[in-house]
ZADRENVEX-289387 format. One line per field, with one value per residue (C-alpha): residue number from 1; residue in one letter; x, z, y. Coordinates in nm, 3 decimals. Each point is the difference from the previous one (the first is absolute). Example, Ala and Ser with C-alpha at 12.3 -4.5 7.8 and 13.67 -1.06 7.14 Angstrom:
<atoms>
pos	c(1 | 2)
code	c(A | S)
x	c(1.230 | 0.137)
z	c(0.780 | -0.066)
y	c(-0.450 | 0.344)
</atoms>
This chain:
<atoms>
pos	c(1 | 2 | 3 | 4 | 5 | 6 | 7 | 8 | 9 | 10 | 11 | 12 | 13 | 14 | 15 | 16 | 17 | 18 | 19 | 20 | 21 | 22 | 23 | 24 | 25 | 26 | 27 | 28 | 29 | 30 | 31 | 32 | 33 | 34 | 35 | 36 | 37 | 38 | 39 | 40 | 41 | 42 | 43 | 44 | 45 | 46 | 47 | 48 | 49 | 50 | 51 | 52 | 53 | 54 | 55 | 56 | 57 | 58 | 59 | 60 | 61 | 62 | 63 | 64 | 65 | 66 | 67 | 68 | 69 | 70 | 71 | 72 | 73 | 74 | 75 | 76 | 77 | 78 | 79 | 80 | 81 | 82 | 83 | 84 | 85 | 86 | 87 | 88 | 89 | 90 | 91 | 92 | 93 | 94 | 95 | 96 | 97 | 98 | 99 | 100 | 101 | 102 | 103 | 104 | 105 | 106 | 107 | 108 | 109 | 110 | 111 | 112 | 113 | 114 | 115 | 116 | 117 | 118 | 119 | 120 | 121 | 122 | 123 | 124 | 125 | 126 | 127 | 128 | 129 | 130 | 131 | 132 | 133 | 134 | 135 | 136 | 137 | 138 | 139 | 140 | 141 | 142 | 143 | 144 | 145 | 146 | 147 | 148 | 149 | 150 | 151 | 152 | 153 | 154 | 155 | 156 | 157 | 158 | 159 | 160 | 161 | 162 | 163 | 164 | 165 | 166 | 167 | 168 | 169 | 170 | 171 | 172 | 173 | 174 | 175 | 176 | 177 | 178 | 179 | 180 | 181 | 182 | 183 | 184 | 185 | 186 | 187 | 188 | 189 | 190 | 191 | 192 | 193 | 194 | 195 | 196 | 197 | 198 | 199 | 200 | 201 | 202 | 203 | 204 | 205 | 206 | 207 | 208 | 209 | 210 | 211 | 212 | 213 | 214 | 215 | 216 | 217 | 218 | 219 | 220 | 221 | 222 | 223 | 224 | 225 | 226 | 227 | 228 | 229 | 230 | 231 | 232 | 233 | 234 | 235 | 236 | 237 | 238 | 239 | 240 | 241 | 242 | 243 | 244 | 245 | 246 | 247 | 248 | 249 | 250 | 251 | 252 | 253 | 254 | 255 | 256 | 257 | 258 | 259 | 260 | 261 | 262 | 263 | 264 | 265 | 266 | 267 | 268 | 269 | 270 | 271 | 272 | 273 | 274 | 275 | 276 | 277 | 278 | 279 | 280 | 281 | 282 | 283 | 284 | 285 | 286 | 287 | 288 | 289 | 290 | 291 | 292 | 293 | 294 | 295 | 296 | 297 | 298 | 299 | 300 | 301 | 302 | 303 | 304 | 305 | 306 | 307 | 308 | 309 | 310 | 311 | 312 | 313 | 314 | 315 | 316 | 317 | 318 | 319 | 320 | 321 | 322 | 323 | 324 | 325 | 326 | 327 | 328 | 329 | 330 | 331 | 332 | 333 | 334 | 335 | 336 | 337 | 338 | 339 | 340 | 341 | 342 | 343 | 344 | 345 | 346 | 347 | 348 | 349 | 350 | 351 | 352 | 353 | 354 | 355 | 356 | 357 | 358 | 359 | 360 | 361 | 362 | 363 | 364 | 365 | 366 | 367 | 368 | 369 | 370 | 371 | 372 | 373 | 374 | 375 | 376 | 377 | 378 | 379 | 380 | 381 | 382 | 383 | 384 | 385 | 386 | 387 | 388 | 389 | 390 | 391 | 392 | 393 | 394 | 395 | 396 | 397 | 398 | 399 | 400 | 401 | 402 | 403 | 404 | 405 | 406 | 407 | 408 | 409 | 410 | 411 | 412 | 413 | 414 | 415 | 416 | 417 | 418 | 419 | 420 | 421 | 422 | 423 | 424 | 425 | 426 | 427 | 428 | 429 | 430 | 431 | 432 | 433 | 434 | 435 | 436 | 437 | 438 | 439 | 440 | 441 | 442 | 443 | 444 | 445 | 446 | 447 | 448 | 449 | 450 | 451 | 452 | 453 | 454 | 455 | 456 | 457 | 458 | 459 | 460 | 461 | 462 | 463)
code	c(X | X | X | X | X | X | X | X | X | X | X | X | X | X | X | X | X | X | X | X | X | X | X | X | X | X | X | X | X | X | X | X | X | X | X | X | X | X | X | X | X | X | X | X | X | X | X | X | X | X | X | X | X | X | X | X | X | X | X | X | X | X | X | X | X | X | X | X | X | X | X | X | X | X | X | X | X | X | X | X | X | X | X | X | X | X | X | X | X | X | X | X | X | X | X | X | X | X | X | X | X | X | X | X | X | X | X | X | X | X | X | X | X | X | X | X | X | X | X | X | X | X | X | X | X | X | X | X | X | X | X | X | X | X | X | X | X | X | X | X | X | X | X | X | X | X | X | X | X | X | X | X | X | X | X | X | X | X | X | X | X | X | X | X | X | X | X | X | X | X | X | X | X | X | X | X | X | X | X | X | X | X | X | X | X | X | X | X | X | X | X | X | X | X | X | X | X | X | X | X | X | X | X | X | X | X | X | X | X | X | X | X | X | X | X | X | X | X | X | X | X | X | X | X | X | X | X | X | X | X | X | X | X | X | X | X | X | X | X | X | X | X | X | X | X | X | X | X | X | X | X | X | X | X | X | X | X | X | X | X | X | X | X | X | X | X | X | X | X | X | X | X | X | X | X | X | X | X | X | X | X | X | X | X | X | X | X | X | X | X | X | X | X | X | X | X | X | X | X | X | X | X | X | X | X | X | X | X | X | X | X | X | X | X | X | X | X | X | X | X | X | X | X | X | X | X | X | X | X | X | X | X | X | X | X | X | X | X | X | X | X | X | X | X | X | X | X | X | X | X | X | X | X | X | X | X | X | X | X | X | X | X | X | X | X | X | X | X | X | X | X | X | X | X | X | X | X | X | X | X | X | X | X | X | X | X | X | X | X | X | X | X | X | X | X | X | X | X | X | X | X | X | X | X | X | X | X | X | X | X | X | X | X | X | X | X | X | X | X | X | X | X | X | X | X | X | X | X | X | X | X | X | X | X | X | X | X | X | X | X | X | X | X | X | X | X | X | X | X | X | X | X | X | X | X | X | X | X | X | X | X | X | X)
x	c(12.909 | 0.082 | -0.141 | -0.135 | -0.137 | -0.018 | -0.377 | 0.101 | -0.015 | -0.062 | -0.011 | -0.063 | 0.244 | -0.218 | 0.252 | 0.400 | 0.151 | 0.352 | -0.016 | 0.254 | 0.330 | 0.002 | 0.206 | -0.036 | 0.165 | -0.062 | -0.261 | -0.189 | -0.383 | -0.053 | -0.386 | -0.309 | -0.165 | -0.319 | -0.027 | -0.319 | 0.056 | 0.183 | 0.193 | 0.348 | 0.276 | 0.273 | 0.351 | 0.269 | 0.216 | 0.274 | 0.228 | 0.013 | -0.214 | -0.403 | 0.082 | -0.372 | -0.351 | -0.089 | -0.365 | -0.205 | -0.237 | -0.270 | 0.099 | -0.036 | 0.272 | 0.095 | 0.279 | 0.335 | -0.076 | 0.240 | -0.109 | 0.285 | 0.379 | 0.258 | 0.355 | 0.315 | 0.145 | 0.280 | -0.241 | -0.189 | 0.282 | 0.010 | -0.038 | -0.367 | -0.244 | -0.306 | -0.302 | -0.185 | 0.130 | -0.241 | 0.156 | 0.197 | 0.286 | -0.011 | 0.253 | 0.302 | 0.300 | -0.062 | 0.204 | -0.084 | -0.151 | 0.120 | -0.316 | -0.114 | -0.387 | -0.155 | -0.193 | -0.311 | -0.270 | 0.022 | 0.240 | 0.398 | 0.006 | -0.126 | -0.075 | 0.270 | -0.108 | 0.250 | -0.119 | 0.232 | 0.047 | -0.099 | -0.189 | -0.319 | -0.147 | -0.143 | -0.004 | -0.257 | -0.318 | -0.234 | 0.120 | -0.090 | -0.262 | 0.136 | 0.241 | -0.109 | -0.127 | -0.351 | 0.063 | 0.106 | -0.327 | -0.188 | 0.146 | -0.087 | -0.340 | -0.082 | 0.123 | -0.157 | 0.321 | -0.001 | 0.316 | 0.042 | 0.034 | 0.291 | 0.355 | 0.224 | 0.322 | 0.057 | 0.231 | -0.144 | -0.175 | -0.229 | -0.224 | 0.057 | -0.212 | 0.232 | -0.129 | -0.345 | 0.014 | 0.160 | -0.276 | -0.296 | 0.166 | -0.169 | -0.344 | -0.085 | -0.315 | -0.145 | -0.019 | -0.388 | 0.079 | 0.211 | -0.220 | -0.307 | 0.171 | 0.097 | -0.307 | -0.130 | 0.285 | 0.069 | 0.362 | 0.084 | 0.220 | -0.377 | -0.116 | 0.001 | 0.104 | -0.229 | 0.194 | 0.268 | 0.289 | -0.185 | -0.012 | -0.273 | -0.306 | -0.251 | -0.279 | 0.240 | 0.042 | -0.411 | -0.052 | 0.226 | -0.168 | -0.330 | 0.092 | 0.100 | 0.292 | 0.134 | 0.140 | 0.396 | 0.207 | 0.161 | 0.302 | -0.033 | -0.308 | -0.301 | -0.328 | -0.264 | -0.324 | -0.322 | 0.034 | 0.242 | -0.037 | -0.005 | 0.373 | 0.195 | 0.382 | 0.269 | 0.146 | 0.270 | -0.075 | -0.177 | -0.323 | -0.032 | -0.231 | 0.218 | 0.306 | -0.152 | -0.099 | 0.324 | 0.152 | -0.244 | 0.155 | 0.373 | -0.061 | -0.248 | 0.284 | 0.239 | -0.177 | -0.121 | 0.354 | 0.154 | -0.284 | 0.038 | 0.381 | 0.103 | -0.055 | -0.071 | 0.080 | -0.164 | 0.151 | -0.079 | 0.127 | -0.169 | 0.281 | -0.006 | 0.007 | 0.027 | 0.462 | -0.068 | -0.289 | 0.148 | 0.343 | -0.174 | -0.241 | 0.343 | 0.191 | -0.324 | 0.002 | 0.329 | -0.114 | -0.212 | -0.336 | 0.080 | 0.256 | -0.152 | 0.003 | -0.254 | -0.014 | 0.016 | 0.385 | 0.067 | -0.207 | 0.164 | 0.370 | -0.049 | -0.106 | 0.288 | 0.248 | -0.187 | 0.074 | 0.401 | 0.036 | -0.230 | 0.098 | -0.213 | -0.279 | 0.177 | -0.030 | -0.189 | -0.071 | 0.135 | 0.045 | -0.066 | 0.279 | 0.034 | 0.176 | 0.057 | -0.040 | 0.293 | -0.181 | -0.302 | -0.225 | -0.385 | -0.282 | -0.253 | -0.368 | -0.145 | -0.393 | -0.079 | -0.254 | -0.178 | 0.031 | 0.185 | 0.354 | 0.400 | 0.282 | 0.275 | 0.378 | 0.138 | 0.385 | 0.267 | -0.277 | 0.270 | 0.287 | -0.221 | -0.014 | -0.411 | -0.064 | 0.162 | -0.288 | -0.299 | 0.103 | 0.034 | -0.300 | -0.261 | 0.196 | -0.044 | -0.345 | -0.094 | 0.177 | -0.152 | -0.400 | 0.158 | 0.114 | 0.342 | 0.190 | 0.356 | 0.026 | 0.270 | -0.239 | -0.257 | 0.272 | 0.246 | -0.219 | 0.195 | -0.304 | -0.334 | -0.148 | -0.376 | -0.120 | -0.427 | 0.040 | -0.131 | -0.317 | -0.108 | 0.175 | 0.152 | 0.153 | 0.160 | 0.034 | 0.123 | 0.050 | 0.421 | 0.080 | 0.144 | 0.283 | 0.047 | 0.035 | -0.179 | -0.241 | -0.047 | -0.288 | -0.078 | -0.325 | -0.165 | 0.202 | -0.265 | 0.007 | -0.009 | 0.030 | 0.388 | 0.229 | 0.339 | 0.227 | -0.316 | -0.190 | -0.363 | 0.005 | -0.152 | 0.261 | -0.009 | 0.034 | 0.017 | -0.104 | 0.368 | -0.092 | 0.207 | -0.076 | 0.284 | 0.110 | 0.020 | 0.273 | 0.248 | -0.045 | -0.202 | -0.165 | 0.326 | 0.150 | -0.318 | -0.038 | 0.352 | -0.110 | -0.338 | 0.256 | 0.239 | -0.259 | -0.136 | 0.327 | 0.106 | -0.349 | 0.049 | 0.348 | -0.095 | 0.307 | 0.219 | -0.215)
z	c(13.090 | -0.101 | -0.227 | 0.204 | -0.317 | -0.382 | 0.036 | 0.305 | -0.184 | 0.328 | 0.389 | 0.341 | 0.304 | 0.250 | 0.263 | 0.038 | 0.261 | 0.037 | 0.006 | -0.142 | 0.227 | 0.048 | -0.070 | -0.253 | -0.126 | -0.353 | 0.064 | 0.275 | -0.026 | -0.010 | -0.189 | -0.030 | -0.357 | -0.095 | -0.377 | -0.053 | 0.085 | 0.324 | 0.286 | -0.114 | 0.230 | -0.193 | 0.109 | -0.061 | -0.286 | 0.132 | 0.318 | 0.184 | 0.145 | -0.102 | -0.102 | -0.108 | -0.067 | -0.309 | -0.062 | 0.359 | 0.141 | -0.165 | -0.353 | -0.357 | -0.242 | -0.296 | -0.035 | -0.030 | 0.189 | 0.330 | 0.349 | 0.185 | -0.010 | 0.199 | 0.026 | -0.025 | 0.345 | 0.012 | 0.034 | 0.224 | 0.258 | -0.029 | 0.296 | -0.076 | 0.245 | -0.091 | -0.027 | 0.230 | 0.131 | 0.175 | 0.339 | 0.003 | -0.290 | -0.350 | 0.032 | -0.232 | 0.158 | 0.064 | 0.083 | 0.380 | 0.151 | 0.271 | 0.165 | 0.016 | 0.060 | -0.252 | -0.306 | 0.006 | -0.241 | 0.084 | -0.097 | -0.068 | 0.345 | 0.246 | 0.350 | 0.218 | 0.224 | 0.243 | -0.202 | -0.080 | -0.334 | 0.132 | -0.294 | 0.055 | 0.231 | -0.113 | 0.085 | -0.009 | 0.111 | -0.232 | -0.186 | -0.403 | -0.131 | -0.059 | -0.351 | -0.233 | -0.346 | -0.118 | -0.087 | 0.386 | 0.091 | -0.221 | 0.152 | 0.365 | -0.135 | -0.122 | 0.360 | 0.193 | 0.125 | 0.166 | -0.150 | 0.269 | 0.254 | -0.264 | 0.099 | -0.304 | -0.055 | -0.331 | -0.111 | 0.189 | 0.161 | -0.225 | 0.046 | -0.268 | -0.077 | 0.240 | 0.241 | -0.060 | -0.052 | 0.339 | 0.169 | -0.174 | 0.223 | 0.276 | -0.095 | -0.210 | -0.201 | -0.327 | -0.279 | 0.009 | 0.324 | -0.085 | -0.315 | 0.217 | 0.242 | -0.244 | -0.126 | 0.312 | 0.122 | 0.304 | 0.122 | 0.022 | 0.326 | 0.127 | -0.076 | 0.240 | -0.213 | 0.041 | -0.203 | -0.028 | 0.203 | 0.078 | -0.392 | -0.043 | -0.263 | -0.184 | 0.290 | 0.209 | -0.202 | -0.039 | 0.348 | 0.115 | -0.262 | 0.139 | 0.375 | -0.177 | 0.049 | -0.113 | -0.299 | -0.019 | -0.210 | -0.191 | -0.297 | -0.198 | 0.002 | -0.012 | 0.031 | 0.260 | -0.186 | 0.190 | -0.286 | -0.216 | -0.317 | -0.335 | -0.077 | 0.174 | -0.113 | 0.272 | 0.169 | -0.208 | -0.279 | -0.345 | -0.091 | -0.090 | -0.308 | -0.109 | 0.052 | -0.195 | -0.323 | -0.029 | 0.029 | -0.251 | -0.227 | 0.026 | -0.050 | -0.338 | -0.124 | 0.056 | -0.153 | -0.343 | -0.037 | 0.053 | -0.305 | -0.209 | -0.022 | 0.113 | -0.306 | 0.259 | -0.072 | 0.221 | 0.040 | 0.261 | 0.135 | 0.273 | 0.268 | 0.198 | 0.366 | 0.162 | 0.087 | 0.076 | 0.264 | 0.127 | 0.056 | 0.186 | 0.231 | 0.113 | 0.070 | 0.185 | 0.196 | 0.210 | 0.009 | 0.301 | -0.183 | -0.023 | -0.229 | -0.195 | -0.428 | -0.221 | -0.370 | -0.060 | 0.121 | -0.274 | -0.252 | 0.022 | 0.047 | -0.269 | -0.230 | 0.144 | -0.110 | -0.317 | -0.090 | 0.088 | -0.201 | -0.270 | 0.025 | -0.293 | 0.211 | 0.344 | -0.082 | -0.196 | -0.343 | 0.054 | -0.347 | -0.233 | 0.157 | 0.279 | 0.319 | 0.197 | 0.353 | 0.272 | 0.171 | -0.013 | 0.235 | -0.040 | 0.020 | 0.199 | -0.105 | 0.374 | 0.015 | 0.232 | 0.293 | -0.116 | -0.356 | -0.285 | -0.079 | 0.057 | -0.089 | 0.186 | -0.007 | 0.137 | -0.009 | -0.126 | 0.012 | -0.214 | 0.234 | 0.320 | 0.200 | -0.006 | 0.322 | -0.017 | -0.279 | 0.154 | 0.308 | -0.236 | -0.167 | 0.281 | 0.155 | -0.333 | -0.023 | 0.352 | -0.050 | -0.328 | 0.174 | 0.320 | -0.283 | 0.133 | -0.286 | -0.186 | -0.266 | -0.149 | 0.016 | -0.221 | -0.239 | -0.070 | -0.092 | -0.290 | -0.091 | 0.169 | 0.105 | 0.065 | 0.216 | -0.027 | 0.079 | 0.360 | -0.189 | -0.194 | -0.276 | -0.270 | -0.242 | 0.008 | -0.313 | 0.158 | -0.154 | 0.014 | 0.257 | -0.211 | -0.018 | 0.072 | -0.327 | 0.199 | 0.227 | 0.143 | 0.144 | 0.188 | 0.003 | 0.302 | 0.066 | -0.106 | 0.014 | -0.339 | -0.222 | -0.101 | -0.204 | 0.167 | -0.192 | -0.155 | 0.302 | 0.083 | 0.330 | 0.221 | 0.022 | 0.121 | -0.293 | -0.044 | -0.313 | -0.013 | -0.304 | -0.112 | -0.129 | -0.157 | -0.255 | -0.329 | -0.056 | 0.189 | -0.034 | -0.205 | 0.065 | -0.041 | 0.316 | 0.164 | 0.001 | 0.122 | 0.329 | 0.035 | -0.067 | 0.264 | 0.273 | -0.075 | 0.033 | 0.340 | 0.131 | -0.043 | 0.158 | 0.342 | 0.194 | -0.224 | 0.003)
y	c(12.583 | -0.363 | -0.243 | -0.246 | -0.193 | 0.038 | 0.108 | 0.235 | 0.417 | 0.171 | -0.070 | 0.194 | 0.083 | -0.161 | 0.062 | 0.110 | -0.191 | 0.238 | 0.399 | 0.201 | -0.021 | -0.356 | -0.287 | -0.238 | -0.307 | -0.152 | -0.284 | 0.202 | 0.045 | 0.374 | -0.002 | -0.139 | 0.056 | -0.084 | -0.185 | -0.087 | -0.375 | -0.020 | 0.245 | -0.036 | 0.052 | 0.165 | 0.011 | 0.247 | -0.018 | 0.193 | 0.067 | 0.332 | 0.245 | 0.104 | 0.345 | 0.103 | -0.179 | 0.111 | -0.151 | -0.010 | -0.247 | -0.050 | 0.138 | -0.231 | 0.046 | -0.149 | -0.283 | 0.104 | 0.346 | 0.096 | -0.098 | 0.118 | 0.161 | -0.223 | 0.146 | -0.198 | -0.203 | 0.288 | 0.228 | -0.181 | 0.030 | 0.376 | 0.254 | 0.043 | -0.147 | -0.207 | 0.227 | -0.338 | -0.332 | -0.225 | -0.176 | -0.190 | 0.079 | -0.196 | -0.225 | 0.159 | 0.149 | 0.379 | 0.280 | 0.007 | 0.351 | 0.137 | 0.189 | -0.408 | -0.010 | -0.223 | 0.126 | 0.005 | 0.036 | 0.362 | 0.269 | 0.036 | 0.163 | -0.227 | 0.138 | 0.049 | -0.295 | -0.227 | -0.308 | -0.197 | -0.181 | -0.361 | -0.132 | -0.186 | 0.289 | 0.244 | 0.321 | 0.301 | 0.129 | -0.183 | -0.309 | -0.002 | -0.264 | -0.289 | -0.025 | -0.276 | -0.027 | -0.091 | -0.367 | -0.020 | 0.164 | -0.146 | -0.333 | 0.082 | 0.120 | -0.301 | -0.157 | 0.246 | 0.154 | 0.360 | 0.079 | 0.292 | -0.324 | -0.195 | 0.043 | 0.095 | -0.198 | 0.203 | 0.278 | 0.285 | -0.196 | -0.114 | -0.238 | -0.295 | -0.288 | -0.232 | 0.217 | -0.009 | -0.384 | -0.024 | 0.217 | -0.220 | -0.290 | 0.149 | 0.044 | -0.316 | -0.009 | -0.147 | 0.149 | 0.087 | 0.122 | 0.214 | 0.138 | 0.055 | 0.161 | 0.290 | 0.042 | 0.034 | 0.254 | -0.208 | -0.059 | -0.392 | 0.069 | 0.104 | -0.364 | -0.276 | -0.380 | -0.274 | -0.187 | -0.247 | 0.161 | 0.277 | 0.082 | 0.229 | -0.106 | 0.185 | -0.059 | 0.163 | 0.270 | 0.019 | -0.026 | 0.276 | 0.217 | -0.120 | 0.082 | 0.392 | 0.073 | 0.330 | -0.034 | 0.051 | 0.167 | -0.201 | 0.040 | 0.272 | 0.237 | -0.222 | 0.148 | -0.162 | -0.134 | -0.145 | -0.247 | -0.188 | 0.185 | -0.237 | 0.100 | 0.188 | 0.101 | -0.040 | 0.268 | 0.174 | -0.265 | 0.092 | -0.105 | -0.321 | 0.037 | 0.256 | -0.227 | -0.258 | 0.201 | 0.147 | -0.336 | -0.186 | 0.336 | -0.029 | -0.401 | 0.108 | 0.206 | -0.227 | -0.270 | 0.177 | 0.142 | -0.395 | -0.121 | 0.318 | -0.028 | -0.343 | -0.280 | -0.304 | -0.332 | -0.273 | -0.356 | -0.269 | -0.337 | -0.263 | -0.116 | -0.284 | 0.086 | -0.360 | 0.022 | 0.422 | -0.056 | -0.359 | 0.195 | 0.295 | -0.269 | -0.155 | 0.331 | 0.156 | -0.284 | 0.090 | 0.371 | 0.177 | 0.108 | 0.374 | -0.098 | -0.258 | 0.111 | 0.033 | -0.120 | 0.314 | 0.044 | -0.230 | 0.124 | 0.335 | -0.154 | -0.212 | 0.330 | 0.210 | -0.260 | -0.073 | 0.389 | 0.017 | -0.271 | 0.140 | 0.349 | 0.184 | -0.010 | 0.143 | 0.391 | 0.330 | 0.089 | 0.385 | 0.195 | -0.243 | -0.242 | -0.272 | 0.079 | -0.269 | -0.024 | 0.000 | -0.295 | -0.183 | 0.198 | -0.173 | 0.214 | -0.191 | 0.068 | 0.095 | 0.056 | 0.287 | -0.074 | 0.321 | -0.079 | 0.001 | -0.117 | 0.095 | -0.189 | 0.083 | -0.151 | -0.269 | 0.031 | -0.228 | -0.327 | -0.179 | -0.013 | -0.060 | -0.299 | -0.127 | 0.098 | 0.324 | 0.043 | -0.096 | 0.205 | 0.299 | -0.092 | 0.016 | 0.306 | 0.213 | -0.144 | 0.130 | 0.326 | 0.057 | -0.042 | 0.243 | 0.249 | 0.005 | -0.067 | 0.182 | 0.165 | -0.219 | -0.317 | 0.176 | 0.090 | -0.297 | -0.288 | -0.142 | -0.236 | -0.102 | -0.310 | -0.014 | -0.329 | -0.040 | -0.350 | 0.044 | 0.165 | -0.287 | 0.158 | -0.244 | 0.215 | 0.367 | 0.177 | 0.302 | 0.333 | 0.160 | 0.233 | 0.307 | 0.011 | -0.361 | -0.239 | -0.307 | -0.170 | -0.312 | -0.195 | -0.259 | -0.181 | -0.205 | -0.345 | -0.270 | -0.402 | -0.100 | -0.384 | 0.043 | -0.254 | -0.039 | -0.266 | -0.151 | -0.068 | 0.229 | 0.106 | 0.338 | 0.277 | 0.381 | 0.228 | 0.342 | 0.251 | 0.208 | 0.286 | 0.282 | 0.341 | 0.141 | 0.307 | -0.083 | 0.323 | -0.170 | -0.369 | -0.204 | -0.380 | -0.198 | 0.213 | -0.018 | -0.378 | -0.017 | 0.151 | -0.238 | -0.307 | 0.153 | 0.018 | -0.332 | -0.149 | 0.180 | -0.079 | -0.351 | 0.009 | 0.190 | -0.103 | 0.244 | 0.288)
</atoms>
């Protein structure tokens, strides 16, 4: 079991994605665990072949505790055959069989039918459910998908979110739509669209329900009600009370460990904003509007580059020393929908061209709401940087990320009275502070990093 955080002691096998026999490649996503905060997807740390599952679905163990035996890459290409092999083949060069018929998720000895090994088709007397893990069902459950209905483009054929993305094209609805529609077990391909484009609305969704019609089954096993019940978990998903306790926990444990070891020391600085937002109005203005930055973007740049150039406060406090980190990765302070808080990675922000980052930015922010995100981004943050601004916020004096030795906020951008060369005038400013660990730097280092961030901010055109 990995540590998917410094608060993380424990986590659930919510689902394995490979079975003993197959293939794997270092980098591949073979799990699904279950911290507390988020679904993790966790990738293999070796190459070779998943000789046993050694903690099933379903089971909490502690950190550090075996999930699964993988055998070396020579092994891998040994005379023994998978024990199951979804259609159609990983792609990694195998020794080829002669007997030919594709394996399925059955037995070493497939039937003795004339099938040949063509690929997509597949072959058999009942076709398995479809393959795909619970943040893909989860996905077309919120959509209201029928998964059975979802071609898989996937390994195996299983169904990825691409796929269910690609299938929502075809039944547009709004988001309420969609909601109500769940509740009220109906299938949205069931729903005529009154809408724009034939986009079907929530009165569409009522009305259908009104006219009774029989209730579909949708993803996962979802029980029929007469009546939306006050809360209801999704199918396959845990509760969401339950969910939310346990992540108000890890956070409380992670806090009173950060204030019961950490010594904090808090500085802040108020940057001008006028060259930073005047550079990004001109540069927006020559982009389409999906691409279009944020402040943000430059707030975190500016950060990132701030910490490679102030390096005591890029990396951990492990065993009473400082390790610094092998890049600046930011941990971005993400609010759940749901409630309560993750800060996943963002990698390399300091060598990354601005759009690159904002890209990133709302991708990791989506994934991190969809729970789809990897267990290296919850791991590698080098140093975090919290943004309230957009809630009214003005100041953040946030509390350090164990093992982390800093933290940096950024207030709301306000108009404020501002001297520039003698001369009053209105400017955009924002409240930059920083939270950092007194073991491994002290106030001098610290206000080198608030100069260095008020210096790139007011030269945007290098960062």
């Amino acid at each position: 079991m990995p540590s998917l955080g410094a608060d993380m002691e424990s986590g659930t096998v919510t689902e394995w994605l490979v079975q003993p026999g197959d293939q794997v490649r270092k980098g591949d996503i073979i799990a699904v665990i279950d911290t507390d905060k988020a679904l993790i997807e966790v990738e293999s740390f070796h190459t070779g072949m998943v000789d046993s599952l050694l903690v099933g679905a379903g089971e909490r163990v502690p950190v550090g505790t075996p999930l699964a035996r993988i055998t070396g890459a020579e092994a891998a290409a040994g005379p023994r055959a998978p024990a199951r092999q979804p259609p159609p083949a990983r792609a990694e060069p195998r020794a080829p069989a002669p007997e030919g018929p594709p394996a399925l998720a059955g037995k070493e000895r497939p039937r003795p039918e004339p099938a040949p090994a063509t690929g997509a088709p597949k072959p058999g007397p009942a076709p398995p459910p479809p393959v795909t893990s619970p943040i893909v069902r989860h996905l077309a459950e919120q959509r209201g998908l029928d998964l059975a209905a979802v071609h898989g483009t996937g390994p195996g054929g299983r169904v990825t979110r691409a796929d269910v993305e690609h299938a929502e094209r075809r039944v547009k609805a709004s988001p309420l739509a969609r909601k109500l529609a769940r509740e009220l077990g109906l299938n949205l391909t069931e729903v005529h669209g009154t809408g724009l484009a034939g986009a079907i609305r929530a009165a569409d969704v009522r009305a259908t329900a009104a006219r009774g019609a029989a209730p579909q089954e949708a993803v996962g096993p979802s029980t029929a009600q007469p009546a939306a019940p006050t809360r209801e978990p999704a199918a396959g998903e845990p509760d969401v009370e339950l969910r939310r306790d346990a992540m108000r926990r890890a956070i409380a444990r992670a806090m009173a460990k950060s204030k019961r070891e950490i010594p904090h020391y808090y500085l802040s600085t108020t940057v001008d904003l006028n060259a930073a937002l005047t550079w990004l109005r001109e540069r927006n203005r020559d982009l389409p509007v999906s691409q279009r930055m944020l402040p943000v973007a430059l707030l975190l740049k500016a950060a990132a580059r701030a910490a490679r150039q102030v390096p005591e406060l890029n990396g951990f406090w492990i065993d009473d020393a400082f390790v610094p980190g092998d890049g600046v990765h930011v941990g971005v302070a993400i609010s759940l929908k749901g409630g309560g808080l993750i800060a996943p990675a963002l990698h390399d922000v300091a060598e990354r061209d601005l759009g690159d980052v904002m890209a990133a930015l709302r991708d990791l922010v989506a994934r991190s709401r969809a729970g789809r995100l990897r267990g290296a981004e919850m791991t590698e943050a080098t140093v975090t940087v919290t943004d309230l601004g957009d809630l009214g916020v003005e100041s953040v004096n946030g509390v350090i990320y164990p093992p982390q030795v800093a933290l940096v906020g950024f207030g709301k951008i306000l108009e404020r009275p501002w001297a520039v060369d003698g001369l009053l005038g209105v400017r955009p400013v924002v409240t930059v502070t920083l939270a950092a660990d007194h073991r491994a730097t002290d106030g001098f280092t610290g206000a080198r990093f608030l100069t260095a961030v008020e210096r790139l901010l007011n030269r945007p055109e290098e960062l």
